[in-house]
MARMAR-240244 format. One record per residue (C-alpha): residue in three letters; x, y, z. Coordinates in steps of 0.05 Angstrom, whole numbers, padded with zeros to 5 digits, always signed. Layout:
N
AlaXYZ;...
% end
This chain:
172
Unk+00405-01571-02337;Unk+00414-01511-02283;Unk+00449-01556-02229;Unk+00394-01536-02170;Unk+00405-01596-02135;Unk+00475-01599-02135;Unk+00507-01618-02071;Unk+00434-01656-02055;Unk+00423-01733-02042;Unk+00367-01768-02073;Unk+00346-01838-02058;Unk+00297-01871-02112;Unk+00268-01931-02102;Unk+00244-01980-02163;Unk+00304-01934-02205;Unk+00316-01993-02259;Unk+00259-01973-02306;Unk+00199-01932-02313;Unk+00174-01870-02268;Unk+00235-01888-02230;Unk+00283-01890-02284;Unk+00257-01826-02301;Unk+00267-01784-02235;Unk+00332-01815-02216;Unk+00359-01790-02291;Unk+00326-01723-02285;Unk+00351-01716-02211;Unk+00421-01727-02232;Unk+00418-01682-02285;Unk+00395-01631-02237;Unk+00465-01645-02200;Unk+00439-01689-02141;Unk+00477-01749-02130;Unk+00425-01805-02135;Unk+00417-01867-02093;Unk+00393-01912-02140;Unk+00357-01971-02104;Unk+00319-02033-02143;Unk+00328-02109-02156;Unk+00354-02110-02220;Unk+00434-02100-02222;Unk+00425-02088-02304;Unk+00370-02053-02301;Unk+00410-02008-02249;Unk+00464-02002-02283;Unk+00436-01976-02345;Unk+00401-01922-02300;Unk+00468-01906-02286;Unk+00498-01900-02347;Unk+00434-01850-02358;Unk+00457-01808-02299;Unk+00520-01799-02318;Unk+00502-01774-02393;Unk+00447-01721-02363;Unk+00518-01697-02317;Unk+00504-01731-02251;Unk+00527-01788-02214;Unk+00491-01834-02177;Unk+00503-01896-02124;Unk+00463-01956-02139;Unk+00435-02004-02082;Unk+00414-02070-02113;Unk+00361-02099-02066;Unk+00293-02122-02058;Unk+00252-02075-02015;Unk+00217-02134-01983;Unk+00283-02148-01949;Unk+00264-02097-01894;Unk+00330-02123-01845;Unk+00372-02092-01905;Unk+00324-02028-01916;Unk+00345-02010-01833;Unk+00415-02024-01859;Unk+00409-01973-01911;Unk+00391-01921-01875;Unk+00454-01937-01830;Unk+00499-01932-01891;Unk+00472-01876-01916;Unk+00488-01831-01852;Unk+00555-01867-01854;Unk+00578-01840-01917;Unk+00544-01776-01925;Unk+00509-01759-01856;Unk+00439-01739-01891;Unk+00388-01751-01950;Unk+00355-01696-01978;Unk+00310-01725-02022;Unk+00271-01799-02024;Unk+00226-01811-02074;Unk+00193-01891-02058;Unk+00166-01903-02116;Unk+00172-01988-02123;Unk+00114-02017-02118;Unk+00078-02072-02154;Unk+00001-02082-02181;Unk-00012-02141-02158;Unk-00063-02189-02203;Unk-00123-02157-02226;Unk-00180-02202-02202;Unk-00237-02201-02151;Unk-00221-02185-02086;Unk-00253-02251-02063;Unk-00199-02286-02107;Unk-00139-02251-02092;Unk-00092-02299-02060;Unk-00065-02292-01999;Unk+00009-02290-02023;Unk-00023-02236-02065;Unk-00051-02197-02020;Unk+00011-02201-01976;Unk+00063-02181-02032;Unk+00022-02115-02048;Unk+00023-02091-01976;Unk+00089-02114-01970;Unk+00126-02078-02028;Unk+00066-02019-02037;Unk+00051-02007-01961;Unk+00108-02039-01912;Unk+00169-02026-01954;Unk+00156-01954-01942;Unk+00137-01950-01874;Unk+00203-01985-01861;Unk+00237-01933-01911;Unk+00206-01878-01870;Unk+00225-01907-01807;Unk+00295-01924-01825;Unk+00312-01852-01866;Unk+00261-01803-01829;Unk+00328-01785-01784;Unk+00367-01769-01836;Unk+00315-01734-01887;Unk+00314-01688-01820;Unk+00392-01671-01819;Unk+00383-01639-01884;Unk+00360-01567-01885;Unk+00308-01585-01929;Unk+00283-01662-01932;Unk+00232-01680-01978;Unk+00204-01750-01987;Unk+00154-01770-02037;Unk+00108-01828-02054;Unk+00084-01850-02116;Unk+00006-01872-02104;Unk-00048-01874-02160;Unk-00110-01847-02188;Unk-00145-01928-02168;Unk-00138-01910-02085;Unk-00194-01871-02100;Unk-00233-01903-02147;Unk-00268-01964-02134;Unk-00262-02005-02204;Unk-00274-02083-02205;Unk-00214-02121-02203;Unk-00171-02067-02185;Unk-00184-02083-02110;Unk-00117-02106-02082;Unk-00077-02047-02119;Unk-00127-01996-02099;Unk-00128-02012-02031;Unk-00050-02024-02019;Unk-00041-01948-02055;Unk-00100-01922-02009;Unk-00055-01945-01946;Unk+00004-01911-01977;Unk-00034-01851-01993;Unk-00059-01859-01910;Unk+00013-01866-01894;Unk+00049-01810-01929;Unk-00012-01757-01908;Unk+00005-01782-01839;Unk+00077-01776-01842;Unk+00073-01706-01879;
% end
């Protein structure tokens, strides 16, 4: 790896498995220091072991991103120890059951604009300061092809990643 990021912070949310896994990895092999943020301690931790065999190094932040009291809180600590992010990638988010709108369930409905909508306003809101003390913030949000598409039973996810798309275009 060519070390571009070196001296960069990266939060990434969901960073236990998957897409987020992957970027966290490939962002610490790049030289960023990675905030690694997800429910799963484990699932964490072997994302850090990951980190450190690409050559980076990473902090990892077990919590669940519905806990939005502890989200504010991170954004605190963050600025505490290193006065800035540089880079947040939200990319937790959750699909929800795939079913007719008209029998999603409520506690459905809620979870997928909790995690795939709330969660990251409230990451926005609680890192936007300190992705602007870097010279060059980034943040990024992991949406999907189905915001745009209108496929049967894929209501609740489609709609909950067409809010996030609403929200990031409006924060950009």
């Amino acid at each position: 790896m060519t070390q571009k990021l070196k001296g960069r912070i990266a939060l990434v949310t969901g960073a236990s498995r998957g897409i987020g896994r992957a970027a966290a990895i490939a962002l610490g092999g790049e030289g960023a220091h990675v905030i690694c943020v997800a429910r799963t301690v484990g699932g964490l931790e072997e994302t850090d072991d990951a980190v450190q065999k690409a050559g980076g190094s990473a902090t990892l932040v077990p919590l669940n991103l519905k806990d939005f009291a502890a989200i504010d809180r991170l954004g605190a600590s963050i600025f505490e120890r290193w006065k800035k992010l540089d880079m947040l990638l939200g990319n937790a988010g959750t699909l929800g059951v795939l079913t007719p709108l008209t029998h999603l369930e409520p506690k459905v409905f809620q979870e997928l604009m909790e995690l795939n909508v709330t969660t990251n306003w409230r990451l926005i809101r609680s890192l936007d300061p300190l992705l602007k003390m870097s010279d060059a913030g980034r943040a990024l949000f992991v949406s999907s092809a189905a915001a745009q598409r209108h496929t049967p039973f894929w209501g609740g996810y489609a709609m909950s990643k067409a809010a996030l798309e609403s929200l990031a275009f409006t924060y950009a």
